[in-house]
N, CA and C of each residue as an Amber inpcrd file, in Angstrom:
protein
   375
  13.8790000 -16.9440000  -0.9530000  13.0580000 -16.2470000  -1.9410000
  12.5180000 -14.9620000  -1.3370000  12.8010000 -13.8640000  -1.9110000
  12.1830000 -12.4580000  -1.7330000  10.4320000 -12.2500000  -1.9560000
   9.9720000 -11.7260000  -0.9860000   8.4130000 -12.0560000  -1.3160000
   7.6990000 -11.0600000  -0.5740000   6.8030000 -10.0470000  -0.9340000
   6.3850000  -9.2410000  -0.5230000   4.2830000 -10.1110000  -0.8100000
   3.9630000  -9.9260000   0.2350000   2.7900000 -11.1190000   0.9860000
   1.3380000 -10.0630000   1.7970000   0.5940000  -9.6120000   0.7190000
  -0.1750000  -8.6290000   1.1600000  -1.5920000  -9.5010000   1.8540000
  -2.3730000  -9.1210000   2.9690000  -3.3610000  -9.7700000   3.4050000
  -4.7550000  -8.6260000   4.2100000  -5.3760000  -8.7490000   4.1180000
  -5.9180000  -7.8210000   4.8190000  -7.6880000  -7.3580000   4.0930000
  -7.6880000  -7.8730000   2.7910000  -8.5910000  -6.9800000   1.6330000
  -9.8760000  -8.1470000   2.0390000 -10.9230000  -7.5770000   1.2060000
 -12.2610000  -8.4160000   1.8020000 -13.1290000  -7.3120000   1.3200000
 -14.6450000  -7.6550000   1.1530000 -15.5160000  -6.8110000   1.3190000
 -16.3480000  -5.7960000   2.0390000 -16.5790000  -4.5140000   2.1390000
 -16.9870000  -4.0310000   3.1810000 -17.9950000  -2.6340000   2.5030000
 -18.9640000  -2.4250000   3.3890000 -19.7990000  -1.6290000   3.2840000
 -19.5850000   0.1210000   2.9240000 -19.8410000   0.9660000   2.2530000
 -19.3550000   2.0690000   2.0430000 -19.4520000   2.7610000   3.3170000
 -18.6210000   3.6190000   3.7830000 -18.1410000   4.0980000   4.6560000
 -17.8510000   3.4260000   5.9950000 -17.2080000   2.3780000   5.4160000
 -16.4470000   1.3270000   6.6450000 -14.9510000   1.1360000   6.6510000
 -14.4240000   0.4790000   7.0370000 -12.8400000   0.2940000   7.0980000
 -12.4670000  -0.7600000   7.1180000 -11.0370000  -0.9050000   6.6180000
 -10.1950000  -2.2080000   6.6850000  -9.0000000  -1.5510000   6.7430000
  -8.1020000  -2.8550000   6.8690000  -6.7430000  -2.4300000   7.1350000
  -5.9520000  -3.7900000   6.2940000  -4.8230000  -3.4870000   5.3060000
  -4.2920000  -3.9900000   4.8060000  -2.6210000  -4.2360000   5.6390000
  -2.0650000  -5.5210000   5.0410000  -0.8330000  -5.3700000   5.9640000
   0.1220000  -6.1590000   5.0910000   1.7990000  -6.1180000   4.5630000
   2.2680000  -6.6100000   3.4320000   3.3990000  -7.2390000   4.3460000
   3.2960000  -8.0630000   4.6240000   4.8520000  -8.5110000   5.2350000
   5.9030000  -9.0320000   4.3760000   7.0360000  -8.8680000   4.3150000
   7.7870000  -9.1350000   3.5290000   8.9270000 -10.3560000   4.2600000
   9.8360000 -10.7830000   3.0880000  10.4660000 -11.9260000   3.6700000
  11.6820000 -12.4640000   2.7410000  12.1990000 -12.9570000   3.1350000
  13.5160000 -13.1730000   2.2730000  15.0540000 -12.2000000   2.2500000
  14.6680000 -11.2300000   2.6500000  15.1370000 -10.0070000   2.9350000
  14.7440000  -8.6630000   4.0250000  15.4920000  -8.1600000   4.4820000
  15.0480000  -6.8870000   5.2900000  14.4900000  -5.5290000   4.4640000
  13.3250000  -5.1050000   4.6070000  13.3870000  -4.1090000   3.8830000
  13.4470000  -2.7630000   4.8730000  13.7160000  -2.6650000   5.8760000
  13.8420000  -1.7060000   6.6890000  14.4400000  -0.4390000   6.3090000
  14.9880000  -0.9550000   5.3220000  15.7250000   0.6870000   4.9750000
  15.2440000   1.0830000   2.9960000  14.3360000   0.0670000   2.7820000
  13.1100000   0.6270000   2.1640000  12.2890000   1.3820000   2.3060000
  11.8590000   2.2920000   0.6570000  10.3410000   3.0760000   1.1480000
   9.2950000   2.0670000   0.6220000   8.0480000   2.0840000   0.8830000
   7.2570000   1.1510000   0.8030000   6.3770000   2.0520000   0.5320000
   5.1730000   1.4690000   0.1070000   4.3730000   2.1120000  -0.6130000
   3.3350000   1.0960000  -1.5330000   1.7300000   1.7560000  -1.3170000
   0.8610000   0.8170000  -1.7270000   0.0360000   1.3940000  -2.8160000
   0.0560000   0.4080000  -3.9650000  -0.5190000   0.6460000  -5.4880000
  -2.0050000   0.3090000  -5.3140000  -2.8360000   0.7620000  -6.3680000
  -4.0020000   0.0800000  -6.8070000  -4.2710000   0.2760000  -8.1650000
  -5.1770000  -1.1510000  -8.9360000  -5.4290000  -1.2790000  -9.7130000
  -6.9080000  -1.5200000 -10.0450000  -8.1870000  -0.6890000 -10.2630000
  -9.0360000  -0.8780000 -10.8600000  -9.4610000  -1.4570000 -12.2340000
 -10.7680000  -2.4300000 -12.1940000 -11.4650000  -3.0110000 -13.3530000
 -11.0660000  -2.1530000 -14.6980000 -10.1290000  -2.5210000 -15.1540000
  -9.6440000  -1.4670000 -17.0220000  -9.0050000  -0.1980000 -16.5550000
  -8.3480000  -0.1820000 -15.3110000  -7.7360000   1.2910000 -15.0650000
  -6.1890000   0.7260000 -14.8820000  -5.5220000   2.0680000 -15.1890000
  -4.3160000   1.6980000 -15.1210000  -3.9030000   2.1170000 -13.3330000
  -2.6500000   1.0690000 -13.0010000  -2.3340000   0.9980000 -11.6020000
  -1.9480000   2.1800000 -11.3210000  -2.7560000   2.8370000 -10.0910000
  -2.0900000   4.2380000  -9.5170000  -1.4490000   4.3360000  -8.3690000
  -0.9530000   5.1000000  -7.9810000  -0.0920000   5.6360000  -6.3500000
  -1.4880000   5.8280000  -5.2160000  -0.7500000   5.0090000  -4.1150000
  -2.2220000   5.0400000  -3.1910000  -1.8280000   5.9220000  -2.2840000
   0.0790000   5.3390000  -1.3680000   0.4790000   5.7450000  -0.2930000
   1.6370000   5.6290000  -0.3790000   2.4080000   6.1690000   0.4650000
   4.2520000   6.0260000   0.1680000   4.5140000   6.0430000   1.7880000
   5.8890000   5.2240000   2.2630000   6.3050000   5.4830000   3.6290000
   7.9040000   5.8300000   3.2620000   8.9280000   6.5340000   3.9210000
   9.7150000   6.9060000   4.2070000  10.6140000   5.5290000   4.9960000
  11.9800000   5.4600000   5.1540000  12.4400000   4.3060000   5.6120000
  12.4080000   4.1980000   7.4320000  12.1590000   5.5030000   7.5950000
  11.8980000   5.5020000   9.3050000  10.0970000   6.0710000   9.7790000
   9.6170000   5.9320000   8.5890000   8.1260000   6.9520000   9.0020000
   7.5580000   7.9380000   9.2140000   8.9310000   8.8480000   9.1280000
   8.5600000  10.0280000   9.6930000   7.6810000  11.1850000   8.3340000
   8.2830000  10.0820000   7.0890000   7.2240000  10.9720000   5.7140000
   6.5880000   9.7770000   5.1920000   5.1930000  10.7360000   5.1610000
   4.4820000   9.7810000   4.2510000   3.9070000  10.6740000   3.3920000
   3.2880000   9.9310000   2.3840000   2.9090000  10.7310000   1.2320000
   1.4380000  10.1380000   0.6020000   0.2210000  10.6560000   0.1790000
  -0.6540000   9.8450000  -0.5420000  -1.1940000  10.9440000  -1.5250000
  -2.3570000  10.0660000  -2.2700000  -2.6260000  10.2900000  -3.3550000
  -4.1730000  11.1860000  -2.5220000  -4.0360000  12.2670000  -3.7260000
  -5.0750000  13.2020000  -3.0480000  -6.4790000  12.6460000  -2.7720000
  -7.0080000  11.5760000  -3.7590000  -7.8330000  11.0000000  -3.4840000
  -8.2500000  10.2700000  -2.4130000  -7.3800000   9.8610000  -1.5730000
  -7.3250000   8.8910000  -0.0980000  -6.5760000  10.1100000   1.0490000
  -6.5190000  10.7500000   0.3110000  -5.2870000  12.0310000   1.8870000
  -6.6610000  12.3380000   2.8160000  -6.9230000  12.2820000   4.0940000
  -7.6860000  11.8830000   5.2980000  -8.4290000  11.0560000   5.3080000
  -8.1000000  10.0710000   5.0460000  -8.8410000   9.0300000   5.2390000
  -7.9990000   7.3090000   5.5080000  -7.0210000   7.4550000   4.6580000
  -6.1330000   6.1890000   4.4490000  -4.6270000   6.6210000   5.6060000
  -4.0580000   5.7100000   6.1850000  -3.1540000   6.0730000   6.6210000
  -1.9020000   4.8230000   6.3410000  -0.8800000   5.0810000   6.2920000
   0.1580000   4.4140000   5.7750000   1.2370000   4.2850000   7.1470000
   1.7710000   3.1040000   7.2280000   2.6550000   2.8070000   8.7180000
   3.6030000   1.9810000   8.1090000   4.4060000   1.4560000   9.3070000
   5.5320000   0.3690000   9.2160000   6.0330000  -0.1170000  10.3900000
   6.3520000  -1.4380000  10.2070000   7.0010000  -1.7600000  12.1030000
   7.8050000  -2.6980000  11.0220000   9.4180000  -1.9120000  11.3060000
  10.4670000  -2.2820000  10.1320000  11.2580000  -3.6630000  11.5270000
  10.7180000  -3.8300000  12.6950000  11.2420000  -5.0090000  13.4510000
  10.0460000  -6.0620000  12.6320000   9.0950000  -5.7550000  12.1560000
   8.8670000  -7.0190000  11.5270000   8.3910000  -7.3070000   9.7840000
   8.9810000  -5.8890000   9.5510000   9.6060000  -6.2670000   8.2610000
   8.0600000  -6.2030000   7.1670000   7.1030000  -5.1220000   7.9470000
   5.8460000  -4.8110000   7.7610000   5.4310000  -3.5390000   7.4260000
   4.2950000  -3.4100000   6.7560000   3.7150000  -1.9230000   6.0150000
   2.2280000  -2.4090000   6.2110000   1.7100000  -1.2770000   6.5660000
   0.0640000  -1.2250000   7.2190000  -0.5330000  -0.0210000   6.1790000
  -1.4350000  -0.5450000   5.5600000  -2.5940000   0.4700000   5.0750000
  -3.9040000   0.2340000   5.9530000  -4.1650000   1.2150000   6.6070000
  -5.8050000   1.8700000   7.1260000  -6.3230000   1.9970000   6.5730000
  -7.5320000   1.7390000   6.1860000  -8.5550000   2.6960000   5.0520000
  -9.9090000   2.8070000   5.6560000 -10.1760000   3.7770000   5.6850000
 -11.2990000   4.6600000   6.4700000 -12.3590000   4.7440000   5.8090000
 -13.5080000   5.3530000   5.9020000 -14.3290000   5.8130000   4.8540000
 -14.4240000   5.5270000   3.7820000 -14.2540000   4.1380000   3.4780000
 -14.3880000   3.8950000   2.3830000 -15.6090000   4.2900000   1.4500000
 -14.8570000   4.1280000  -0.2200000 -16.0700000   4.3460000  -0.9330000
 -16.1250000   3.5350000  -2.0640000 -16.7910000   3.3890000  -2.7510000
 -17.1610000   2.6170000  -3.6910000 -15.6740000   2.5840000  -5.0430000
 -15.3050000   4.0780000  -5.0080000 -14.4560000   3.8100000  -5.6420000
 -13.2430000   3.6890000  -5.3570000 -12.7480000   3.2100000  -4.1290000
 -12.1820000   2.3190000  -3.8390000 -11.7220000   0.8370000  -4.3550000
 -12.7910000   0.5130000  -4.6650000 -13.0130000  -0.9450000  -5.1670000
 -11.3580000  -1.2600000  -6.1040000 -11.2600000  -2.1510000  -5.4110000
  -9.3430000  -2.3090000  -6.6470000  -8.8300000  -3.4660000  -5.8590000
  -7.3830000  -3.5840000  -6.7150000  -6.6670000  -4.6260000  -6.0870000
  -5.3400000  -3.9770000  -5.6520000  -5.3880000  -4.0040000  -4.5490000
  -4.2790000  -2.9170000  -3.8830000  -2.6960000  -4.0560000  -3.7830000
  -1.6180000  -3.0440000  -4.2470000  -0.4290000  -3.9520000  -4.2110000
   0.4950000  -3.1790000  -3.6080000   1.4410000  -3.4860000  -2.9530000
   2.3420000  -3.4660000  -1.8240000   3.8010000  -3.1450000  -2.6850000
   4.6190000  -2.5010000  -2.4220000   6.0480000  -2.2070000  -2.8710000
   6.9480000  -1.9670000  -2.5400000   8.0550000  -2.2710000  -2.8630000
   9.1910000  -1.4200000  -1.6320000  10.4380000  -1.1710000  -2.6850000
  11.0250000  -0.1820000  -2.2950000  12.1850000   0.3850000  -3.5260000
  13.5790000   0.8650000  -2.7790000  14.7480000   0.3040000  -3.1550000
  15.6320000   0.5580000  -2.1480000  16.2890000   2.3430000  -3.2350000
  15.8650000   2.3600000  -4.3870000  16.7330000   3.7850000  -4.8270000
  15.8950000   5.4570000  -5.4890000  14.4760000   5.2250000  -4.4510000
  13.9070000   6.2810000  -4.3670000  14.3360000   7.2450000  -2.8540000
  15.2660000   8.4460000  -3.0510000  15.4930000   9.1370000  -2.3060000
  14.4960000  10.2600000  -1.5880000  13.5300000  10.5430000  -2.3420000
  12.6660000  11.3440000  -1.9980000  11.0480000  11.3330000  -2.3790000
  10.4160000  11.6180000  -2.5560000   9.0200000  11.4710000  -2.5230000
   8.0290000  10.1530000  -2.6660000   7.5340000  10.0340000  -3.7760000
   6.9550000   8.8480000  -3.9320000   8.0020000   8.1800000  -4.7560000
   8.2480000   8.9480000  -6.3280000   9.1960000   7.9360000  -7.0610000
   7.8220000   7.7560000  -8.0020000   7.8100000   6.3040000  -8.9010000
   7.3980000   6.1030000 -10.3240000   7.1160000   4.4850000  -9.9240000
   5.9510000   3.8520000 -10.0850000   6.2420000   2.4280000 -10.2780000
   6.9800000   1.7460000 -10.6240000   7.8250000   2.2220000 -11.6970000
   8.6540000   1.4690000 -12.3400000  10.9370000   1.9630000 -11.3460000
   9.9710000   2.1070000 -10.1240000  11.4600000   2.7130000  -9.4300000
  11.1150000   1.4180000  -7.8530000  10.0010000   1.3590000  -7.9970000
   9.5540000  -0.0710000  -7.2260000   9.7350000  -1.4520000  -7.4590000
  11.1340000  -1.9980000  -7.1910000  11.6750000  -3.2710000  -7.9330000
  10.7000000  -4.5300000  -7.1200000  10.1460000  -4.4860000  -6.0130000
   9.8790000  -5.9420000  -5.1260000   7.9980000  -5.0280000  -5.3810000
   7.3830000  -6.4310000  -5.3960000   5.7940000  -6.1410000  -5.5270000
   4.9380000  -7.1050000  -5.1390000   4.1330000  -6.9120000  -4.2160000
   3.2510000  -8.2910000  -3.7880000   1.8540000  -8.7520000  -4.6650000
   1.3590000  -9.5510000  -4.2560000   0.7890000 -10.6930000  -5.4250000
  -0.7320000  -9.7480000  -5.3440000  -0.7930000  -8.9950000  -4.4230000
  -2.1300000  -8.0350000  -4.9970000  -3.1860000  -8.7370000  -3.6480000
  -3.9830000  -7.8580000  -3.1880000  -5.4310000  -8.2270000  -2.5870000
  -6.4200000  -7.5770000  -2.9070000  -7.5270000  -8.3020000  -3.2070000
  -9.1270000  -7.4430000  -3.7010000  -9.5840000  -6.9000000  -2.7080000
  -9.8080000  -5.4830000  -2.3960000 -10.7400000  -4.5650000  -1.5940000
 -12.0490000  -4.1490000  -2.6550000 -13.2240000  -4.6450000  -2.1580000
 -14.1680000  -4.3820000  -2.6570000 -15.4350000  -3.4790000  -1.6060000
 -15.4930000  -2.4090000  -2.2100000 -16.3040000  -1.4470000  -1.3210000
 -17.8370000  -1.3280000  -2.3350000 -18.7190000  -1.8770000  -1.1410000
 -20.4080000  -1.8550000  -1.9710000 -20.7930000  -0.7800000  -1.4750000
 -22.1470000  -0.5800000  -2.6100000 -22.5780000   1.1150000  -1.9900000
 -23.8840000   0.6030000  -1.2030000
C-alpha cells in the first residue's frame, strides 16, 4: 500500500518552531517533487512549499518565504518542513504530496496524485 505518513504538528507558542516530516512507503518517491499543503478552519487548501526531485529548487508561498524551509533525504524516502516564526496564522492542517508529472515549478493540487492523512499545527498568540 502507497502511503504518504505526515508527523511532526502539535501546539506551539507564536514565534516558535516545529518541524514537520512525511515519510512515505509503498513506493520510492525519490524522483518525485514533494511539496506541503495547508488547510485552514473554512479556507480553501493552499501551496505552502515545493521540493525539486534532487533539492536543488525549492519554491514557497510568499507568505512562509524566510521563515519555513522545505528538504528531503530521498535514501529515506522523506520530506522535512521547518517552520520558524511561527504565527498565529499559521494555524492549519498541513498535508504532504508528491507528484511524479510536474516538470517545473510548483504545479496545481490537482497535479499531486499521492497525499498524506494531514497533521494539526496550531500556533497560539
Amino acid at each position: 500500500q502507497v502511503q504518504l505518513v505526515e508527523s511532526g504538528g502539535g501546539l506551539v507558542q507564536a514565534g516558535g518552531s516545529l518541524g514537520l516530516s512525511c515519510a512515505g512507503s509503498g513506493r520510492t518517491f525519490s524522483n518525485f517533487r514533494r511539496a506541503w499543503f495547508r488547510q485552514a478552519p473554512g479556507k480553501e487548501r493552499e501551496f505552502v512549499a515545493a521540493i525539486n526531485w534532487s533539492g536543488s529548487s525549492t519554491y514557497y508561498a510568499d507568505s512562509v518565504k524566510g521563515r519555513f524551509t522545505i528538504s528531503r533525504d530521498n535514501a529515506k524516502n522523506t520530506v522535512y518542513l521547518q517552520m520558524n516564526s511561527l504565527k498565529p496564522e499559521d494555524t492549519a492542517v498541513y498535508y504532504c504530496a508528491a507528484s511524479s508529472t510536474i516538470l517545473a515549478g510548483t504545479g496545481r493540487s490537482t497535479d499531486y496524485a499521492y497525499w498524506g492523512q494531514g497533521t494539526q499545527v496550531t500556533v497560539s498568540s
